[in-house]
N, C-alpha and C positions, 0 to 999 in steps of 0.2 A: 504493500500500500504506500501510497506517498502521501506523507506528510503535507498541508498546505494553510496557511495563515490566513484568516480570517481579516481583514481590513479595512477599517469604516471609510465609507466614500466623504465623509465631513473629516480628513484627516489627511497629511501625506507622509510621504515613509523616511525622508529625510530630517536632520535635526537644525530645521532652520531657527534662525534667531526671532523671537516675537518678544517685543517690548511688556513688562508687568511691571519691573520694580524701578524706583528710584534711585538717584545718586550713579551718577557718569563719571567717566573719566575720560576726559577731552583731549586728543592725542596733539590736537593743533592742525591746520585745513591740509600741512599734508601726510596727517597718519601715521607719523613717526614719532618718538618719544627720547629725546634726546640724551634720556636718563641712561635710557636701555644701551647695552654693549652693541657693535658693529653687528648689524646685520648680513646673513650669509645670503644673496640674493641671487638666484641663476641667471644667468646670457638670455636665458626666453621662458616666457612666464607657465609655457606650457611644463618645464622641467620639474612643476611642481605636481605632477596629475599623476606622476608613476607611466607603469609598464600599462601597454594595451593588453585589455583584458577581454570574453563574451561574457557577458549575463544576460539573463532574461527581464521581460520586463510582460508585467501586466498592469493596467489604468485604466482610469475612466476621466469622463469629460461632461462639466454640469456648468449650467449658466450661473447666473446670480441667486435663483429661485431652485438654486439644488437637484433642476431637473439635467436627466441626460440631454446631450447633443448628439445627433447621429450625425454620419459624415465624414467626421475631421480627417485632417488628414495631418494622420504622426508621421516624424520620420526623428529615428535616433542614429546618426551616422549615414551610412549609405541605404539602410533599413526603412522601409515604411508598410504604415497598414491604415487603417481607415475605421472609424468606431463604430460601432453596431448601434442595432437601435436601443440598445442599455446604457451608450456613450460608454465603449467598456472597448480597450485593442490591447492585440495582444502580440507582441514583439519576443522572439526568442532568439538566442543565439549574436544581441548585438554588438559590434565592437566600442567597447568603452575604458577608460583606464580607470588604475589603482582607485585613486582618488576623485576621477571627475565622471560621472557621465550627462549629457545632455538631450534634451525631452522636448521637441518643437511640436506646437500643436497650430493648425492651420485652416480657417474654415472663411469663407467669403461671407459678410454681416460680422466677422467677428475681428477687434483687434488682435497681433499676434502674441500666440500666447506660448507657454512652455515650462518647464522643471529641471531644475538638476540637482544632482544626486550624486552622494559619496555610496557608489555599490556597491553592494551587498553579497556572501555569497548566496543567499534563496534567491528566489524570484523576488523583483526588486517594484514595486507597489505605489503608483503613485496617482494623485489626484489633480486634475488644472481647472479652475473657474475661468471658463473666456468671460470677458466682458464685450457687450454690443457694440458697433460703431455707431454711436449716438453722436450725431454731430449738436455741439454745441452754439457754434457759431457759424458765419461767415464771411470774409474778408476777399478782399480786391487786390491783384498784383497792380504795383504801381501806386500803394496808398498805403500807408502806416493804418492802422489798427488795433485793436486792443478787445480780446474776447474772453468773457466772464463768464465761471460754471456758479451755480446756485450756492457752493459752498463759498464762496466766494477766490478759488484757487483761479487765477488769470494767466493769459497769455498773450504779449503785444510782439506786432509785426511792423517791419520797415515796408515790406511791398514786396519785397526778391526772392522770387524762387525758383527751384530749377526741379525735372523732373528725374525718373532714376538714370537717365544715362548720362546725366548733367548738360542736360541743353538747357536753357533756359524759358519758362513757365508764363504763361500772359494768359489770365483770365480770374473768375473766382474759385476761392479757396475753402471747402469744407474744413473746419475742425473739430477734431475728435479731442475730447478732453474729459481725461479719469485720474479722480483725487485718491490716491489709496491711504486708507487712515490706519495706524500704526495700532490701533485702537479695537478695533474693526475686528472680530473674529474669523471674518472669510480673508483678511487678508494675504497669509500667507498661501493660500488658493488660487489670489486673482496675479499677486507679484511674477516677474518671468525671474526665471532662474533659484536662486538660492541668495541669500546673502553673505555673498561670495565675492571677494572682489581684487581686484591691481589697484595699487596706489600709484601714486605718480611715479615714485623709484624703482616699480617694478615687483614691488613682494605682496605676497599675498597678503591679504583681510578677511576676517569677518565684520559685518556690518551690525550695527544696530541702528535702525530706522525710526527719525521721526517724524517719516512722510515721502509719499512718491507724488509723481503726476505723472501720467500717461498720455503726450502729445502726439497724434498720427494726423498726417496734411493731405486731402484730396482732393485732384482737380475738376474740372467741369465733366469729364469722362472716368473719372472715377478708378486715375493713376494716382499715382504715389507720388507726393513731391516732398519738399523738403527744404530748408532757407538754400538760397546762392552762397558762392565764396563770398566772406567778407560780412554778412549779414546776421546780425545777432540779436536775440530776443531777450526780452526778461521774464521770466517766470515768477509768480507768487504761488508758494505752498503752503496751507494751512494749518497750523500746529493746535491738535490739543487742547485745551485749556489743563487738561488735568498732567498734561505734557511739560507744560511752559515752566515750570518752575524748575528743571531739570535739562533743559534746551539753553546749549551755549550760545554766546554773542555772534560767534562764526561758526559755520561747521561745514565738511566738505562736501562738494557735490558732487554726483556719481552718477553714468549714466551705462544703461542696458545694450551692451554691443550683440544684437541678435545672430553675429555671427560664431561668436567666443562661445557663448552661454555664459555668461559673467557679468561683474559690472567694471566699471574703469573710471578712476578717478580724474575730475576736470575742474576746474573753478572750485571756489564756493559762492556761500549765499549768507545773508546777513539777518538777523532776526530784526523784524519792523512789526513792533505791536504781538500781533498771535501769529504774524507771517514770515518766511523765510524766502527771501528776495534774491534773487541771483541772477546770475547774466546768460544765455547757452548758445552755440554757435549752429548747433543739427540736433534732429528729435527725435528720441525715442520713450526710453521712459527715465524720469532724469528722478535721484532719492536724493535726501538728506540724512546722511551718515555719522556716526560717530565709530570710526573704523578700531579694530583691536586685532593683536597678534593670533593669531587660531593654530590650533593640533586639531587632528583627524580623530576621533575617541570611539570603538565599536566597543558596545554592550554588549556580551551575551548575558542572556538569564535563562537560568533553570529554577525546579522546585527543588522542596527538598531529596527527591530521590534520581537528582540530576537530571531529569529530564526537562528539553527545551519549552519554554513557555511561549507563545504566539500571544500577538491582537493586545500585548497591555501598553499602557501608555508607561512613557519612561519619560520626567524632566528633568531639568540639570539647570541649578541656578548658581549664577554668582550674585556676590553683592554688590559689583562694578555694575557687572553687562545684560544683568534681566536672567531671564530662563532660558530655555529652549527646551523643545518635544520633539520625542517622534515615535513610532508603532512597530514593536517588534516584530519581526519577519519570521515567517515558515521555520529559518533557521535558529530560531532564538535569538537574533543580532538587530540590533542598530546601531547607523551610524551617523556621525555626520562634525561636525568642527563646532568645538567649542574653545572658550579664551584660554590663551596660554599664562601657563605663574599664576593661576587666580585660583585660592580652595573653591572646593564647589561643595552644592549639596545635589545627589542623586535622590529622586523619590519615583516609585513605579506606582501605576493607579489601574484597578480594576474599569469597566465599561462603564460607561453613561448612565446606563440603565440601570447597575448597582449603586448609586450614587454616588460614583467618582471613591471609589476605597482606596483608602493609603494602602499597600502591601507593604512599602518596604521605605526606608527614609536613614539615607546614610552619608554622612562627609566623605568627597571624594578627593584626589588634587592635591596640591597643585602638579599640572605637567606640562614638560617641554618640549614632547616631543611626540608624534603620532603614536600611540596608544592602544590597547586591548585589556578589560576589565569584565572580568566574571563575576556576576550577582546571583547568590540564591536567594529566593523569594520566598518566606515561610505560608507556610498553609492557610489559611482563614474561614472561619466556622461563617462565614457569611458567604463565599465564594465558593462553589464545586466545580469541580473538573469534570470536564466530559469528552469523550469521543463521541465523532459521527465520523459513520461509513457506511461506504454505498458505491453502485456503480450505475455508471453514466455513457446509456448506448443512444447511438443515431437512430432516426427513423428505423431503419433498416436491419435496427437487432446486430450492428458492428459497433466494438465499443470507440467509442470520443476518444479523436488524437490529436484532437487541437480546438478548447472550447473552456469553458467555466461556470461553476457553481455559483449565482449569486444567494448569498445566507440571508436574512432577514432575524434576527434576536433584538427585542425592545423598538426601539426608536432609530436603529444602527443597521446601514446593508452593507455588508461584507462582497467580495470579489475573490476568488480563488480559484486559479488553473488547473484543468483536468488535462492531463494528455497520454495516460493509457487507459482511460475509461474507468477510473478506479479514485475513489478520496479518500480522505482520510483526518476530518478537521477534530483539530487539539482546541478545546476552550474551557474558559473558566466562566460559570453562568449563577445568576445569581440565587440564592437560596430559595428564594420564592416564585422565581418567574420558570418557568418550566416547559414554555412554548417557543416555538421556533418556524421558519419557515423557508425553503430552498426552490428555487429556479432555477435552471441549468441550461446555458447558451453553446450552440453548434458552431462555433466560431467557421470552422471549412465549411457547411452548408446551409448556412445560415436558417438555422430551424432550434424553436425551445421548446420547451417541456411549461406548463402551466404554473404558477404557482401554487405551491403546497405545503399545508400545515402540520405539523410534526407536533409530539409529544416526548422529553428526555425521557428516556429510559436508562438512569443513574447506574454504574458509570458509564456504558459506553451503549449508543442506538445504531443498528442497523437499516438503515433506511429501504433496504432495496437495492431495487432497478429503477432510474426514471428513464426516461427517453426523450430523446427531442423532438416531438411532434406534434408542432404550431397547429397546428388544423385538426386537431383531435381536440372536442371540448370536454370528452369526460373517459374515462379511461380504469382498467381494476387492471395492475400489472403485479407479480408473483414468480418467486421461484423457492422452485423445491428441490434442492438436495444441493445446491450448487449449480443445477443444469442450468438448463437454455431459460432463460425470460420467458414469460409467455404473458403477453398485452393484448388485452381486450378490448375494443373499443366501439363494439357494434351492439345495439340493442340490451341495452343497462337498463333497469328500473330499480327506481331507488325511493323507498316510499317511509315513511313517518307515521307512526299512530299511536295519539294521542291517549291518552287514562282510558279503558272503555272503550277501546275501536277496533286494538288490534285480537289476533288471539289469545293474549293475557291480560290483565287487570291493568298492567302499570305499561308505559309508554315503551315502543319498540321501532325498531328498524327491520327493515325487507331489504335487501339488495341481489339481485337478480341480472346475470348476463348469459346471451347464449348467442350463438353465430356459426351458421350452419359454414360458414366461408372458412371462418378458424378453427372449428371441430375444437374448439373449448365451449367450457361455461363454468359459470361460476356463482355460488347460492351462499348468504351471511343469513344469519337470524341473531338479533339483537335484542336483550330486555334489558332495558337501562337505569341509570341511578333516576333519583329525586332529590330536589328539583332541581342539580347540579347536572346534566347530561356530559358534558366534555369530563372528558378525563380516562384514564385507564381501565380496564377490566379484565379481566382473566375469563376463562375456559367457563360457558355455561356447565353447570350441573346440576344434570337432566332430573336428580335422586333430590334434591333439594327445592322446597316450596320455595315460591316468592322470590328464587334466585337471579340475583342481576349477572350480565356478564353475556359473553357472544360465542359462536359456533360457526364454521363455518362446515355448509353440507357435504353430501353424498355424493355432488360432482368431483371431489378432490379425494376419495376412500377414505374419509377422513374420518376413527370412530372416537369414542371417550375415551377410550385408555392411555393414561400415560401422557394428556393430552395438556400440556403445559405453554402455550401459545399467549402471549399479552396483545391486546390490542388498545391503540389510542386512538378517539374520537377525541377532534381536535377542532369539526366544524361540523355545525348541523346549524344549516343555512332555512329560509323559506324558503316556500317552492321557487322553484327555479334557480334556488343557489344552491353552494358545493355543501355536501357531507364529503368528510374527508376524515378516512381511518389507516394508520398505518399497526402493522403489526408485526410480529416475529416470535417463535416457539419452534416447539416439537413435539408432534403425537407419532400415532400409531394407527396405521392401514388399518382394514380388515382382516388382512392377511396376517396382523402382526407385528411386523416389521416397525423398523421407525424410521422416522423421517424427521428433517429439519424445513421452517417454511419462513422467508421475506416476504411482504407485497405493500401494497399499495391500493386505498381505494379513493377517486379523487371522481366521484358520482354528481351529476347532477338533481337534485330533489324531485319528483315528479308531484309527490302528493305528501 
């Protein structure tokens, strides 16, 4: 089975820098600290990325309103793919180094957007918020001007511009203008790259932001332009209030080279009132920095019985430079550049949906030098561990070799790559919540499986066989002994009766399939709890009055003995919605014999 990490789409897998705490330390606009010994700086800035490496990469792509984008179009190195309609690609085998890899995301309506990342060795997990080309304003070549966003972050123009091949541009000028607020919980979402950066001398940075703006220039046809040689704007960027007390007199400005995946330091800008004013010569996306020294730092975390832990949050604070986050990987690791010489404090946090649980909270640090640090995470009587496993075939009954499970637990969807048809997801879920739910995307044939509601079956749930097949709206799939799958999907009835309707006193289920085409069938008989209906059951028995609990018949030789089978009712919808029962046990033929059983019943209501 393979192992694969669970990942909230509200999250990315990198440990970029995100502003919380107060008290800075102002290196001076060019990033150096004069304090500090002679810096060792390479001939070319790429000397800091390490060897070229492959990894894999799996991501999605969500606008402002955290819904997918289909479309985009990725490309990481020479590699590209295009997002499905879950805004979900999937990239394997890219070439990236040690320390850098780079994440361009590309869609028409959308500015450009991307991610990068210190990789990993699992599958390396990332999220991008594009933001819309909303033009804000428009200006006239040949006329100084000056265009204001609502927040009040501005842009003034002399008149000069030229278009990408540098000819020079005569007409009007769309502007596109995005304030990103340091503040802002999608921010590091919507930001390109990391904060990551070249200082003027040449040595690498980490950033601490407080504030970007996003300027892109379109002409009457709807090219790309940009100022002329020689023509310079001034930008206003908006700081904070809760910022401002914490915000030096000057700080550096840094802008997004979409070719590097980085930023690069140029000018600065001066703080006027809650605004940081600055001069810039060409547009991209231009931040306000307060740069610091960075190592490379990978986490691993285990529990206590040394096994790798998936999907927790891991932050790391200084009392300089703020925190930083990021989501541990399939392989128990994250990575990504935190301040050099600074103590830290490590804390790892259970899911959303538990209430953000401290696990673990320890002094790290200080270090000098790119880094690897092992954490075990002690147990918590509020957090359980769980396996799910399952396998995951094409329409066609072959199993997925290039496709993904999306999870659904609480409030949080998860993204995880199948590629021999087979999962295997490690999580910690919360004491009380005990529902879950799985979709599975055909990446080569573009075909999914429905969404489906699961129940834990503590420690670890067998989910089955799902399949990918979009055009199937209701479906009872099973297998017995390990054999072949066998999916039903023709002639289901799936019926409800109330207190008094059906053939016993207390509320029950019917589910019935037969298909003369498939030479299966398949027969459940349910009598269920009060007035709680969802949840677990075991093995009717037949010897016992007023017994709750499920069966399944005589199409599968299936008799009472020995017949240890759970099933979870996890939805019983009105008519016309899903009941949805998965289950897994082992009885005994008629003949005797025994058997083991997975399935799946994902039924439409009739009555």
């Amino acid at each position: 089975m393979k192992r694969i990490k669970l990942l909230s789409q509200f999250s990315i897998l990198l440990l970029s820098l995100a502003l919380i705490t107060a008290c800075q330390k102002d290196d001076g606009p060019s990033g150096s600290n004069n304090n500090d010994p002679q810096e060792n700086i390479p001939d070319t800035f790429s000397e800091y990325f390490g060897n070229e490496i492959s990894r894999d990469f799996i991501g999605n792509v969500i606008d402002t309103n955290h819904n997918p984008i289909e479309g985009v179009t990725i490309s990481i190195g020479s590699e590209t793919a295009t997002t499905d309609s879950n805004g979900v690609f999937i990239i394997n085998g890219a070439n990236v180094n040690e320390r850098f890899g780079y994440v361009k995301a590309e869609k028409v309506g959308y500015i450009h957007a991307s991610r990068s990342v210190v990789p990993s060795n699992g599958t390396n997990k990332v999220t991008i918020m594009m933001l819309e080309e909303t033009v804000v304003g428009t200006v006239n070549s040949g006329s100084s001007g000056t265009v204001t966003a609502n927040d009040g972050s501005s842009v003034n123009f002399d008149g000069n511009f030229i278009k990408e091949d540098g000819t020079s541009y005569s007409g009007s000028v769309d502007v596109i203008i995005h304030h990103l607020d340091p503040t802002d919980e999608d921010m590091n979402m919507q930001m390109p790259g990391m904060l990551y950066a070249e200082n003027e001398e040449g040595a690498e940075r980490m950033l601490q932001t407080l504030g970007m703006l996003a300027v892109e220039l379109r002409g009457s046809g709807g090219e790309d332009l940009n100022l002329a040689e020689g023509s310079t704007s001034e930008i206003q960027i908006p700081v904070d209030d809760s910022l401002l007390g914490i915000a030096p007199a000057t700080i550096p400005l840094w802008y997004f080279d979409e070719v590097t995946g980085y930023w690069k330091e140029e000018g600065f800008a001066t703080l006027q009132g809650n605004m940081y004013v600055g001069t810039v010569t060409h547009f991209s996306f231009w931040n306000c920095d307060i740069p610091a020294e960075a190592i490379t730092l990978c986490v691993n975390a285990t529990d206590e019985n040394n096994n790798p832990l998936n999907n927790l949050l891991v932050t790391i604070t200084s009392g300089t430079f703020g925190t930083t986050s990021g989501y541990i990987n399939d392989n128990g690791e994250v990575c990504g550049y935190v301040p050099s010489n600074e103590s830290l404090i490590l804390e790892v946090f259970g899911y959303d949906i538990c209430g953000d649980i401290s696990l673990l909270n320890q002094n790290i640090g200080p270090y000098n030098e790119d880094s690897t640090l092992t954490i075990v995470v002690p147990d918590n009587a509020d957090l359980i561990q769980e396996t799910v496993t399952g396998n995951f075939n094409t329409c066609s009954g072959d199993a997925v070799t290039e496709g993904y499970v999306q999870v659904t637990y609480g409030n949080q969807v998860f993204f995880d790559e199948v590629s021999n048809g087979t999962f295997e997801i490690n999580l910690l879920r919360c004491s009380e919540d005990v529902t879950f739910s799985i979709k599975g995307s055909d990446y080569i044939n573009l075909q999914s499986t429905d969404t489906i509601n699961y129940t834990f079956t503590t420690p670890s749930t067998n989910i089955g066989t799902i399949s990918a097949c979009n055009t199937i709206t209701e479906f009872i799939e099973y297998t017995i002994d390990d054999g072949e799958s066998v999916l039903i999907f023709d002639n289901i009835s799936a019926n409800y009766y109330g207190v008094g309707q059906g053939q016993v006193d207390g509320p029950s289920l019917d589910i019935f399939a037969s298909s003369p085409n498939q030479n299966n069938c398949f027969y459940l008989w349910a009598v269920l709890n009060t007035p709680d209906y969802l949840g677990t059951y075991d093995s009717l028995d037949w010897g016992v009055a007023n017994d709750t609990g499920m069966f399944i018949g005589e199409c599968l030789s299936m008799s009472d003995n020995n017949n240890t089978i759970t099933y979870n009712l996890t939805a019983l919808g009105n008519v016309g919605d899903y009941i949805d029962i998965n289950f897994n046990g082992s009885y005994e033929d008629f003949n005797g014999d025994p058997h083991t059983i997975t399935g799946v019943i994902h039924a439409l209501r009739d009555q």
